[in-house]
N, C-alpha and C positions, 0 to 999 in steps of 0.2 A: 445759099443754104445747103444745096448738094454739094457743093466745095466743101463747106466746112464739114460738113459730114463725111465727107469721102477721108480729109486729114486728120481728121479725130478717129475713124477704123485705120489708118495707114500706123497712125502712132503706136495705137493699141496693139496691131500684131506685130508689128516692124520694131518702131522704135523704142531705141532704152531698155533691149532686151538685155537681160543677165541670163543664163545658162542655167544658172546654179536655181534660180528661183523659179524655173521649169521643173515639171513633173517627169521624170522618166521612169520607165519602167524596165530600163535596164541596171537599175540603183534599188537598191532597200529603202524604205519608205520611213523618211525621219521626222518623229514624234516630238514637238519641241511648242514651246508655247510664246508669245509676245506682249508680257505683262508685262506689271513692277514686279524689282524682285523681293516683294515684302510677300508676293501671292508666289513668285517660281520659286522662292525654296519656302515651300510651309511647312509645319509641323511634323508630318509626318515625313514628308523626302527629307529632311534635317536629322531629326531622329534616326532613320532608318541608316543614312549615310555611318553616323556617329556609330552606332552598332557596331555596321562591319568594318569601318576601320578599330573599335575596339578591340574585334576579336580578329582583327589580321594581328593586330599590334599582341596578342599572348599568344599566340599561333605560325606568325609568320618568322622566320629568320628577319627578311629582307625588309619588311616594314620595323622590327624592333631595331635595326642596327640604322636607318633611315631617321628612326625617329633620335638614336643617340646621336647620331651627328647634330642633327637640327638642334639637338640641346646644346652641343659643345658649341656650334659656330654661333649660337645669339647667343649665349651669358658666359660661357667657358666654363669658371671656378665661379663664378658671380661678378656682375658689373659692378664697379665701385663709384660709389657714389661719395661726391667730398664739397662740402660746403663752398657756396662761392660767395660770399657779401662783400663789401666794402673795409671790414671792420676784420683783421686779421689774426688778434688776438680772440674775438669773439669763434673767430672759422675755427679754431685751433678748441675750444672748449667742446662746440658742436660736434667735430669729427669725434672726441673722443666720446660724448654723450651716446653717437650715434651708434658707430662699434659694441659699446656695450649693449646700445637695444636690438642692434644684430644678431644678438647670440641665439636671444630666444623673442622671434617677431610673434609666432604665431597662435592664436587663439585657443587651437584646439590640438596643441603636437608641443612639440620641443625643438622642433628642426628653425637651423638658422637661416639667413633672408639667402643667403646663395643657397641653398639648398631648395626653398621654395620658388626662385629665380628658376630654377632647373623644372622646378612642376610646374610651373605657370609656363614654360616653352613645350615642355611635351605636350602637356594638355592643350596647346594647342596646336601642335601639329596634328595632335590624331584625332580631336572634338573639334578641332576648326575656333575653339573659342576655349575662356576662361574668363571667372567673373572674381574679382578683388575684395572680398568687404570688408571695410574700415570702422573698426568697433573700439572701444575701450575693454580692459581688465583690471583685477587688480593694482596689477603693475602701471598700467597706462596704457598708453595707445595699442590695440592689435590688429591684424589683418588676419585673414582668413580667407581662405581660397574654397570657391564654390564650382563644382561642376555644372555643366551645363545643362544635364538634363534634370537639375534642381529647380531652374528656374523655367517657369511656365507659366503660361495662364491660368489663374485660381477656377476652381468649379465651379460652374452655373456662370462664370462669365467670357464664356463661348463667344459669346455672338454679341459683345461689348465692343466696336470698332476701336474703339481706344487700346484694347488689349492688343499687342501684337507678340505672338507668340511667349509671351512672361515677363512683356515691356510696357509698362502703359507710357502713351504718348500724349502729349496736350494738342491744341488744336493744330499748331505751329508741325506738330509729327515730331517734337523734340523727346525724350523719353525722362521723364520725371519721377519714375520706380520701376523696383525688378522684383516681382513675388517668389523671393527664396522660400522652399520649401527642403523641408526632414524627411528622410526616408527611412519610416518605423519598420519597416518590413521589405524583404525584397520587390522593387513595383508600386510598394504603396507609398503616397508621400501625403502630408500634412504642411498645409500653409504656417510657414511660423510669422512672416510679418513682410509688407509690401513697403521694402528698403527705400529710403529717396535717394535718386539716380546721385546726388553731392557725396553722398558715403561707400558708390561700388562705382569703381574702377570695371569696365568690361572691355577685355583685351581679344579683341580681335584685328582681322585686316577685312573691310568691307571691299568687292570687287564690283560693287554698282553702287549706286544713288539709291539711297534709302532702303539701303542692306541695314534689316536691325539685328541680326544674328548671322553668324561667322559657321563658314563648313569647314570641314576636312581637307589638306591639303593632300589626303587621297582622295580623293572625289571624282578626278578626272582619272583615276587608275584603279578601281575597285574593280571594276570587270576583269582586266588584265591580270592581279592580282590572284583575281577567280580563279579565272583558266591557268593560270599557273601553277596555282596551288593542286588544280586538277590532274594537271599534267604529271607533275611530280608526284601525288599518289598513286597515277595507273601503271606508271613507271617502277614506283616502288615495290607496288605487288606483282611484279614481272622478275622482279629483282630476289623478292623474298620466295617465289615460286623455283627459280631458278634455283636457288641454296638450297630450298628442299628435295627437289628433285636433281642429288647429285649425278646417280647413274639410271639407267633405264635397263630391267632386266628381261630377256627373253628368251622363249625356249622354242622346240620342234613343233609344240602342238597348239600352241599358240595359246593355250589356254589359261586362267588368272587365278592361283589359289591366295585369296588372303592370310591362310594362316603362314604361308612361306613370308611375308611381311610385319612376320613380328618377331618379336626377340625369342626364339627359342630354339632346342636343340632336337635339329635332324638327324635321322639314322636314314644310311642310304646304303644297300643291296650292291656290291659287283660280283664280276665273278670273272675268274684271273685265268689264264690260259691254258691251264689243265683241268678247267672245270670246275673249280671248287666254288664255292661262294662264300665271300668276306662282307661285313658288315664294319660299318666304320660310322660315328658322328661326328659331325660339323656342326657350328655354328653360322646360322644365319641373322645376318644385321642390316637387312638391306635398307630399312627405314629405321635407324637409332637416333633421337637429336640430341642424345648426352655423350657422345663419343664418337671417334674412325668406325670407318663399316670394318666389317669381314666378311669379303662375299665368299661365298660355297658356290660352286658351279658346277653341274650334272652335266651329262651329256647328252651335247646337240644346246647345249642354251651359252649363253653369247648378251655379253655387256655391251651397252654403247654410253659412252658420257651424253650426257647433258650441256650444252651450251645457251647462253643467251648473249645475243650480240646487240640487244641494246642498252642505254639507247643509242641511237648512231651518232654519226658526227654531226648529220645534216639537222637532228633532234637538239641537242648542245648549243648547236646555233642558234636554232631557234628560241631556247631558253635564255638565250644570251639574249636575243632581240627584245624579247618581252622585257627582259630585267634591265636592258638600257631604255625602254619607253616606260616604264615606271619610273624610273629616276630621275628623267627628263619630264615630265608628267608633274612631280613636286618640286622642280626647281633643285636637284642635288645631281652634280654628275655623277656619271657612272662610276666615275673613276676615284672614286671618297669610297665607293663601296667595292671596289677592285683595282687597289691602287698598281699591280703589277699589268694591266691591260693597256697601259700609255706612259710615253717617255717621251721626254725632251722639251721643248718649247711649247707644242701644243697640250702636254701634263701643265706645264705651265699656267698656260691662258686661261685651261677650266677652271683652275683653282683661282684664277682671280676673277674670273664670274662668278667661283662661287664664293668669292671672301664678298662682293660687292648683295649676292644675294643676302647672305647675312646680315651685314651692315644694315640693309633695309629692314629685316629682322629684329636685330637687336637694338634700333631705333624707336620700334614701338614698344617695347620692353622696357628699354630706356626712361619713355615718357613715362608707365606705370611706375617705376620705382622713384623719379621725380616728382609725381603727385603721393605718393607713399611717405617720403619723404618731408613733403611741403606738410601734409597731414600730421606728422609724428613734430614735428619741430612746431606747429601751432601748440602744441600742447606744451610739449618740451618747455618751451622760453616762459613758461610760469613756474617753474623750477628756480631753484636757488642757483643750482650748477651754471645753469644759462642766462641770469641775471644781466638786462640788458640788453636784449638780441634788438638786432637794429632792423629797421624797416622792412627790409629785403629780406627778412629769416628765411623766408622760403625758397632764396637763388641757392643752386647746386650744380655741378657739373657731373654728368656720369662717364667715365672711361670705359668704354669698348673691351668686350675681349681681345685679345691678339687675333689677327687673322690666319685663314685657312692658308694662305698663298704659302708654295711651297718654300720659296729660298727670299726670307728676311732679308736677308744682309741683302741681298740687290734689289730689294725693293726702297732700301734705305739707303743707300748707294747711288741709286740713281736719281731718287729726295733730294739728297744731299749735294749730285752734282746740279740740278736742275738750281738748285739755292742759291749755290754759288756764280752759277751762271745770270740770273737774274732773270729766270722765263718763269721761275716760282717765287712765293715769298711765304712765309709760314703757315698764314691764313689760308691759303689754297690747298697745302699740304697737311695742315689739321683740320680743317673744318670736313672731310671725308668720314675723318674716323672721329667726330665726333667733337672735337674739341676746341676749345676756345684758345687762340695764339696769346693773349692779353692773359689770363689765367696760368699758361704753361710756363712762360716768364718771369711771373710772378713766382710760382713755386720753385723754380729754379734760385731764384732770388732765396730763397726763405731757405733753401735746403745749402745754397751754398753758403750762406751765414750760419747756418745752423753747422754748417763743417769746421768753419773758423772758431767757432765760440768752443765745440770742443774740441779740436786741437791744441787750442791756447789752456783749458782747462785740465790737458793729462801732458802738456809740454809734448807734442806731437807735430809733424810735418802734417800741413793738412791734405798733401798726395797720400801719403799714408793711408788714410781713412778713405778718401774720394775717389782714388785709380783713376783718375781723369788728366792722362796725358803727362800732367805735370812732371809724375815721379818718374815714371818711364821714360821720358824727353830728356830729363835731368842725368838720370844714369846713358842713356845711350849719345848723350852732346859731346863730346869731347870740352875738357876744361880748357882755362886757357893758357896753363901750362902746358899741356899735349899740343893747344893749337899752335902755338910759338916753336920753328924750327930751330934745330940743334945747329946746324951745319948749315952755310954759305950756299952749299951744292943742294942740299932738301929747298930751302928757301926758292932758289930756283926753279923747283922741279911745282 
């Protein structure tokens, strides 16, 4: 019994220790909790977050020009979205249906589906979320994009466990409604109806197990953000002090008259070497901000400029450091927002970490506009236009923006050699960026028929139309007149 006791204290202070999970008192004391994260981000730390990345994002340079990227590298101009069924005369009817209800998708605007592609990725870069809702209009199907702090828990149902922050969940924690709410007044909102979860799309990236609401992908750089925005204003007003204060005037007596500090004209007393006394005006301007001074100088008084020398270089740096741990912080290198600070291969590589972050990006994206999609075409195919949509109505492929990486042609180039080599084969090479090898073939197919039919129809070469090798091969082959030597002695050679 005193054995096992002695080995159960030996363990407890000895063994299995971690460092980190020690108390020190030579460390800042870190406030942090060991929940679910349905309780570590509530209501309020959600809220509060959304806030200030709202107001980094109309205030900040660096968070608005963060958040353009994030828009350009998941949707670009807008992800295209193109029927994929079985039935390819049907595919061809849908695409065109579909274009048309792209012009005008949305509910409560005029703007077309890239366009609100473009708001559904900012908004979530800077709310951490965006909510989808699929409704009907006159026209037919619409979507409507809801922000996030529309949706919340109704009043008086606080303390409903079901409710998780404007999600209700069934017993399973699945979420089966989102209480969208109007906001009549700045602040004030009104329940207009607790949606079921089949009709809203909610696009976010959960970073835990039983994440029902999506934060800021400044979240981990809001403090930095702070201080920086700090930094640059005390700076500023160092700066604007400095312009005001061009020169510093001083005299013999050291003493401060105000009125010598404003815009007026002095009369000033000498008297010249025989005695006499002359009387002379100047103008003094030593504080004007609408024009060049004119100093007047008496005697015994004496100018000195004004200089400011910062901020320093070692200050620069600093700002630098901050603004590459912000960058780094939301998954965007530095170097998207300062493209002149790196060259060469290692310019390179970021950019293909950060086409690959994207990718993951506009993967989830992707899926919203594929249930977008799958929604508008349920309705669609009772339509005369779509008469007939076969089983599968709802199969779609969406194409990727182009990527961030800097030099295409060698990333397609060395595709192209791995191809040929046989260490790749299409499917490894499309399914990255998104795409189906069995699909991309197929349209290939359709488009290079679609070349021959009109060629034959305007009596046309079909290189002509296609620039695919053919014409160009043709004009640069030698015929076989040229190939056929003149001379005995060529023939030879």
């Amino acid at each position: 019994m005193v054995n096992a006791l002695r080995h159960w204290l030996a363990r407890l202070l000895v063994g299995n220790v971690y460092e980190a999970a020690q108390y020190s008192t030579r460390r800042s004391r870190i406030q942090s909790t060991y929940t679910s994260a349905r309780f570590d981000i509530s209501t309020a730390s959600r809220q509060i977050l959304a806030q200030k990345a709202r107001y980094y994002e109309r205030n900040s340079w660096l968070v608005n020009k963060l958040a353009d990227i994030f828009e350009s590298g998941c949707v670009g101009t807008g992800l295209v979205v193109q029927p994929a069924t079985d039935d390819d005369e049907w595919n061809q009817r849908a695409s065109k249906w579909w274009q048309t209800w792209c012009k005008f998708p949305d509910a409560t605007s005029r703007q077309s589906f890239g366009t609100l592609q473009g708001l559904m990725a900012r908004t979530w870069f800077i709310d951490g979320e965006t909510f989808v809702l699929k409704s009907m209009g006159r026209a037919g199907p619409r979507v409507q994009i809801i922000e996030g702090h529309l949706v919340r828990t109704p009043e008086g149902q606080e303390k409903n466990k079901q409710w998780v922050d404007g999600i209700f969940v069934d017993s399973n924690g699945r979420p089966t409604g989102y209480a969208v709410h109007a906001e009549e007044d700045a602040g004030r909102l009104k329940l207009i109806e607790v949606v079921p979860a089949e009709r809203v799309w909610h696009l976010f990236e959960p970073q835990r197990p039983g994440q029902y609401r999506g934060t800021s992908f400044l979240s981990p750089v809001l403090n930095p953000l702070h201080d920086l925005d700090d930094l640059w204003k005390l700076e500023m007003q160092v700066a604007k002090l400095a312009g005001t204060l061009g020169v510093l005037k001083t005299n013999a007596t050291g003493t401060f008259d105000p009125l010598r500090f404003r815009r007026s004209q002095v009369t000033r007393s000498n008297s010249t070497a025989g005695g006499a006394a002359t009387t002379e005006t100047t103008t003094d301007l030593i504080e004007d901000a609408t024009g060049a001074m004119a100093i007047a100088l008496g005697n015994g008084e004496d100018i000195k400029q004004f200089i400011a020398t910062r901020p320093t270089e070692q200050q620069r740096q600093h700002w630098q450091l901050i603004t590459k741990a912000i960058c780094i912080g939301v998954g965007i290198p530095y170097v998207m927002v300062d493209p002149d600070s790196m060259q060469g291969t290692v310019y390179r590589g970021s950019l293909d970490l950060a086409a690959s972050f994207f990718a993951q990006r506009s993967s989830v994206i992707a899926d919203a506009c594929r249930d977008i999609y799958g929604y508008v075409m349920s309705v669609a195919r009772n339509t005369p236009e779509l008469s007939g949509a076969p089983t599968e109505y709802w199969a779609a492929n969406v194409l990727p923006p182009r990527g961030v990486n800097v030099d295409i042609g060698y990333t397609m180039s060395a595709n192209l050699q791995s191809l040929q080599a046989g260490t790749d084969d299409l499917e490894t090479i499309l399914s990255p960026r998104g795409l189906d090898w069995r699909t991309v073939l197929r349209r290939k197919a359709e488009q290079a028929a679609y070349i021959k039919e009109l060629a034959a129809e305007y009596g046309v070469d079909p290189s002509d139309i296609a620039n695919i090798n053919g014409k160009q091969q043709a004009a640069q082959a030698p015929s076989e007149e040229e190939e056929k030597p003149d001379t005995e002695e060529e023939e030879k050679k």
